[in-house]
N, C-alpha and C positions, 0 to 999 in steps of 0.2 A: 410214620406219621408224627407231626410236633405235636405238641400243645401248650400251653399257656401255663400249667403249672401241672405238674406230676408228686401227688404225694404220696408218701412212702409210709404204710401202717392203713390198715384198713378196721384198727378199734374207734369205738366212739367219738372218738378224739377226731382222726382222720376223715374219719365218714360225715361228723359235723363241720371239717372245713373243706372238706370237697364239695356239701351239699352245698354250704353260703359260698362256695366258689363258682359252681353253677347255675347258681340263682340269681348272680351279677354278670354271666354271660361268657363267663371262663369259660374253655375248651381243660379238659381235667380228666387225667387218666390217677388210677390210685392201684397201687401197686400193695402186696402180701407176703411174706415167704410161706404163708400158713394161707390159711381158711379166713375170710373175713370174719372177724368179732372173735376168736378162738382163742386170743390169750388172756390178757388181764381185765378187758370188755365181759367174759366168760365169766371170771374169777370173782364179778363186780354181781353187789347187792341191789342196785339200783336205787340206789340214795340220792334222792335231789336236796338238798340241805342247805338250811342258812343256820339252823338253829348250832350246828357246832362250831362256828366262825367267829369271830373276834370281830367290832368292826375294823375298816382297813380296805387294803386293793381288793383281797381274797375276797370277803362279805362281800363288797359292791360289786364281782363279777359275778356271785352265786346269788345276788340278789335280779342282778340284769338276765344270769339263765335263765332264773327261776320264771321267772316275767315269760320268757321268750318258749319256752317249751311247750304252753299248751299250743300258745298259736302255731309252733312250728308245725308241732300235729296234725291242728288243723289241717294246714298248708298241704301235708305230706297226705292226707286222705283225699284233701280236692282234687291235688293231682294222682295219687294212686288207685284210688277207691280206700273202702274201710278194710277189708281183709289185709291187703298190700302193706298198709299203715299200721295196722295193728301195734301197740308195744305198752296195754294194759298201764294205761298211764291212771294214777291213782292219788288226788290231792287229800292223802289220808290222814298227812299235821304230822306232828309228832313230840314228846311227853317227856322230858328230861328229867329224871330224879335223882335228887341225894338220899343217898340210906344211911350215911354217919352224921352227928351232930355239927359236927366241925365243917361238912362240906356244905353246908345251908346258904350261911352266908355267903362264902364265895359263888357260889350258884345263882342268890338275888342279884351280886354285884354284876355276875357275865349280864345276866338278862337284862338290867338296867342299864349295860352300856349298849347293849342291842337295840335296844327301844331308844336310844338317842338317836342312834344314827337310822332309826326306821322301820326295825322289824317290830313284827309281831309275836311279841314274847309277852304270853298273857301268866299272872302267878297263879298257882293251885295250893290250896291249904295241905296240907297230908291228908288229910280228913276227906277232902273230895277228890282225890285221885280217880277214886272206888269208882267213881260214875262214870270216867274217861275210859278205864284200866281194872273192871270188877274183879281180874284175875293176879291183881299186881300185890306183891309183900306188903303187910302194915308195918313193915319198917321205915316207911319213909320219911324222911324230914322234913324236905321241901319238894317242891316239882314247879315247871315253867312247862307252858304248853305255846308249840311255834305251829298256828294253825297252816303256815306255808309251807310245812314240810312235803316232799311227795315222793311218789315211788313208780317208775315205771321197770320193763322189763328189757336190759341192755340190750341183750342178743338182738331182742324183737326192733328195737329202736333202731341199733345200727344196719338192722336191714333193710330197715326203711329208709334210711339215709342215702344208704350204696344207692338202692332200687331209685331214688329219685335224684341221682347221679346220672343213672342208667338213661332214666328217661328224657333226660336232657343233651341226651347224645354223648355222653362221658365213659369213659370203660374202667370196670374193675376186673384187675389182673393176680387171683390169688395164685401161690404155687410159683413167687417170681421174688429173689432172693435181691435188695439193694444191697453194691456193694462198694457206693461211693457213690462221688458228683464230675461228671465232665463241666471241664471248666474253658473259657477262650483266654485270649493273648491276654486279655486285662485283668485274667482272675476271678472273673463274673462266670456264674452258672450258666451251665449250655445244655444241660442232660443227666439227668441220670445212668450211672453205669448196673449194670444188672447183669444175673447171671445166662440170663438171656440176649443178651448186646444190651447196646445203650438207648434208652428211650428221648430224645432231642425233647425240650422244654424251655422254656424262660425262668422256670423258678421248678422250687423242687422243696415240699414241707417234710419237715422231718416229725412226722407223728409217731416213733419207733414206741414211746410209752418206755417203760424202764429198760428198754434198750435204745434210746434217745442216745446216750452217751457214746455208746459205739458207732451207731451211723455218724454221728455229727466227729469223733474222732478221723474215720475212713474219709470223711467230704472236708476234711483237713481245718476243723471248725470246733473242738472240743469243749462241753460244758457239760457240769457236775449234776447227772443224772445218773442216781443208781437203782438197783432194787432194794426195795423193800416188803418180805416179803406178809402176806396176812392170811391166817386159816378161818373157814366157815362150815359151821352144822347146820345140818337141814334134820330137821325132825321130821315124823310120819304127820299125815295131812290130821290135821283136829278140826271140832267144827266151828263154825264160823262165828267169828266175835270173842274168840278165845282169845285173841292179842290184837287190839283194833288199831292202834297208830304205830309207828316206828318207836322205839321206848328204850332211852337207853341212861345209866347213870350216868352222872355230873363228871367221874374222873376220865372220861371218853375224850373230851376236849384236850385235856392233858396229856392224855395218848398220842391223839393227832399230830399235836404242837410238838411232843417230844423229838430227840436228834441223837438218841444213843443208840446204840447197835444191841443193844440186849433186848430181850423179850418184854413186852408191856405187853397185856392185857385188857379190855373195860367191855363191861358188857354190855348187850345191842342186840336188843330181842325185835324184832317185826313177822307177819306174816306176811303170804303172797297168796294170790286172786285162788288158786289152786287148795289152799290150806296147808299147806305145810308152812315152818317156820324156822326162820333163818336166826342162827345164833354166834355172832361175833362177840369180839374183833380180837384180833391178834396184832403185832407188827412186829419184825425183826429183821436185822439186816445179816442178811448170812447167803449176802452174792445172791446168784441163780441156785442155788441148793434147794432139790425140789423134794426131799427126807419128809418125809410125815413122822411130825415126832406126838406119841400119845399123850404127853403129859402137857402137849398146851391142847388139844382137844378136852384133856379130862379137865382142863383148867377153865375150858369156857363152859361147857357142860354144866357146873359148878356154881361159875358165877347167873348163870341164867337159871337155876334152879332157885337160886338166892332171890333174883328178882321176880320171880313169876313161880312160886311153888308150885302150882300147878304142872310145869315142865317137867318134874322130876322122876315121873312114871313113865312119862312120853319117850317112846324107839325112838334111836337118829337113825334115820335110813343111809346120809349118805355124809359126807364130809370132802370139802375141795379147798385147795389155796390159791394163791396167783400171787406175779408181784407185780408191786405201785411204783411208779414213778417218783423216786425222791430225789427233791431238792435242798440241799443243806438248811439255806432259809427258808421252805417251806411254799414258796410263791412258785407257781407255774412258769414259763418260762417261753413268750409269746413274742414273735417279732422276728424280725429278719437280722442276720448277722451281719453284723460290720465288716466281719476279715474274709466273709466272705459272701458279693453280692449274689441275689439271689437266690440265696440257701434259707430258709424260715424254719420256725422251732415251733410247734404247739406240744408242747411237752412239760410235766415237771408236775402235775395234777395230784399226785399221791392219790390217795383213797375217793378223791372226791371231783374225778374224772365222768364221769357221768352225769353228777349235779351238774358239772360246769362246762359242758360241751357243747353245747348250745348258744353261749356265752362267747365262749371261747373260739363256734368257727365261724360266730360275725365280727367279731374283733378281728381274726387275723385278716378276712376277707375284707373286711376296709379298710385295714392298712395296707392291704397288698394292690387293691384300685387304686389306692387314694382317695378314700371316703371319708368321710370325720365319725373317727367311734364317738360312739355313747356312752364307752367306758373307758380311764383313763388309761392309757396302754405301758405310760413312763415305767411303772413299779413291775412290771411284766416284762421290760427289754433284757435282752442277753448280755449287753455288757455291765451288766451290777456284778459285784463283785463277790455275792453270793454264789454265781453260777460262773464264771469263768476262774478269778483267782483259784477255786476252789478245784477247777478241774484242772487245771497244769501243774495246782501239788499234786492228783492223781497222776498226771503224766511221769511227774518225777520222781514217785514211789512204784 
C-alpha cells in the first residue's frame, strides 16, 4: 500500500506530525524500530515551557505550542473519548529563582525581554515566593513566575496521538527498523526502505529524535543532529502541595543554551499528578553511552536538596536518562530538504521536544499541504548553516 507520507519515529515529535498530517487528510503510515513513545519521549519530563526561552523563532514556536495543546486535547477526547485521550495535562505555571546575588539581575533582564515580546513573566519579591513555593529555601534573591508554564504526561500524550492516527485510517508500524529512502530517476523520494521491504510514499519525515542524524545520513541528506545525553530522579510519592509548579533556578537557561560537551547541571524540581517528584537536569554529550554515572545523580540530588530542603530526607525510588536531540545552534530543524525532495526533518528539539510538538506537527503539516503557517518556518529550514555546514565537518572527521 502507498501513502502520502510515511514518517519514521513514533516519539512525540512524529506522532504530533502524523496527527496534523491526518487531520489535513494525509494517508500516513509511521513507522518504529522500538515501541512507540520508548525512547527519548520516555526519557522526557513533560515540560511545556516558554519561561526557559530567549525571545526569537524558539519562544514564538513554544509560544504557538503552548496556545495549541489544550485545544489539541480537546480535539483528541472528542474524537477519542476521555480515557483514549488521557495525558494529565496540567497548566501548573512555573517559578524560576535565583539563589546567588549576582544572578538577580540577569533573571529581571531575561524576564523583561520576555514580557516584550509577550510572555507572561510576572516578578516575585523573595519574600513572597513562600505563598507560591511554602517548601522552597529562603535563599532566594529573585524569582519570575510564568503562569504559562504546563505539564502533561509524554508517554500518555503520544498515545494519544498514534490512536488518533489510527483512527483516521493511518497505521503505526512498531518493531520496523528504517534503513533509508527510495528515491526515483530525478532524486525525489519514492518510499522508504525498511527492514521489512520498502514502504512506497511521496514523502518520508525524519522524526528519528537524536538519531535524526543517521537516518538523514542513510536517505543520503545529512544534518548536524547528535545526542545529548540528560539523567532524572524520581523521588518516593510526598503529599500533595509539597512542590506545586515546575521550579527551577535562573542558571537552567544557561544549561539549555549551553554547546560544550562536558557535563552542566541546574536544578528542576516539579511534581506529577501521582506525587512523586522529578529532579533534574543533567546534559552531556558523550555519543549513545548509556553508563549511569552516580556522581551526576549525587550531583542533582544536591542541588535540589539546596532548593527545596525539604527533599533532603525524601527516598529516590527510581533514576532514568534518555538522549535529546542536539543541534549546534540550538533551533529545531523543520522542513523539507533541498538535496533531497521529499525527505522532511522534524528534529533537532533538544530537551524541549514535548513543549514544542504540537507546534511543530502544524508547521510541518502546512508546509507539506502548502498551507500558510502561523509560525515563521525560515529560522527552522535545513539549509542554514548551523545544521548542514556542521554536519559534512561530521562527515569528514
Amino acid at each position: 500500500m502507498a501513502y502520502d507520507v510515511a514518517v519514521v519515529g513514533a516519539g512525540v515529535i512524529g506522532a504530533a506530525c502524523a496527527e496534523a498530517l491526518t487531520a489535513a487528510g494525509l494517508s500516513v503510515t509511521v513507522l518504529d524500530r522500538g515501541a512507540p513513545a520508548s525512547g527519548t519521549t520516555a526519557a522526557g519530563e513533560g515540560n511545556v515551557l516558554v519561561s526557559d526561552k530567549a525571545p526569537g523563532p524558539e519562544l514564538a514556536l513554544a509560544r504557538d505550542s503552548r496556545r495549541r495543546w489544550p485545544r489539541l486535547l480537546a480535539g483528541l477526547r472528542d474524537l477519542l473519548g476521555p480515557r483514549r485521550a488521557a495525558a494529565e495535562w496540567e497548566a501548573k505555571g512555573g517559578l524560576v529563582v535565583a539563589t546567588a546575588p549576582a544572578a538577580a539581575g540577569p533573571l529581571a533582564d531575561f524576564a523583561a525581554a520576555q514580557r516584550a515580546a509577550g510572555v507572561h513573566a510576572e516578578p516575585v519579591s523573595p519574600a513572597g515566593t513562600g505563598a507560591l513555593e511554602p517548601h522552597l529555601t529562603d535563599a532566594v534573591t529573585a524569582a519570575v513566575h510564568y503562569p504559562e508554564d504546563g505539564q502533561l504526561q509524554p508517554v500518555l500524550a503520544t498515545t494519544a496521538l498514534l490512536a488518533a492516527v489510527r483512527a483516521r485510517g493511518g497505521r503505526v508500524r512498531p518493531g520496523v527498523t528504517a534503513l533509508g529512502v527510495a528515491v526515483g530517476a530525478a532524486g525525489a523520494v519514492t518510499g522508504v526502505r525498511t527492514d521489512r521491504g520498502t514502504v512506497e510514499c511521496g514523502a518520508v519525515v525524519n522524526a528519528c529524535g537524536p538519531w535524526a542524524g543517521r537516518f538523514a545520513a542513510a536517505a543520503g541528506a545529512p544534518v548536524a543532529v547528535l545526542p545529548r545525553r540528560g539523567m532524572v530522579l524520581v523521588t518516593a510519592a510526598l503529599p500533595a502541595g509539597t512542590v506545586r509548579h515546575k521550579v527551577y533556578d535562573a542558571d537552567y537557561v544557561g544549561a539549555v543554551a549551553g554547546g560544550g560537551a562536558d557535563l552542566r547541571t541546574s536544578t528542576v524540581v516539579e511534581a506529577t499528578r501521582a506525587g512523586t517528584v522529578l529532579v533534574g537536569s543533567s546534559r552531556e554529550r558523550v555519543g549513545f553511552d548509556e553508563t549511569v554515572r552516580v556522581a551526576v545523580l549525587r550531583e542533582l540530588a544536591r542541588k535540589a536538596a539546596g532548593l527545596f530542603p525539604v527533599l533532603a530526607g525524601v527516598r529516590v525510588i527510581r533514576a532514568y536518562g534518555g538522549f535529546r536531540p542536539y543541534v549546534p545552534d540550538h533551533l529545531p530543524v523543520i522542513g523539507e530538504d533541498p538535496r533531497r525532495p521529499g525527505l522532511w526533518h522534524a528534529t533537532g528539539h533538544e530537551g524541549a521536544g514535548i513543549g514544542l510538538a504540537a507546534g511543530t506537527g502544524r508547521l510541518l503539516a502546512d508546509l507539506l499541504t502548502g498551507g500558510t503557517p502561523e509560525v515563521d518556518a525560515a529560522p527552522f529550514r535545513v539549509d542554514r548553516p548551523g545544521v548542514m555546514r556542521e554536519a559534512a565537518a561530521d562527515e569528514r572527521a
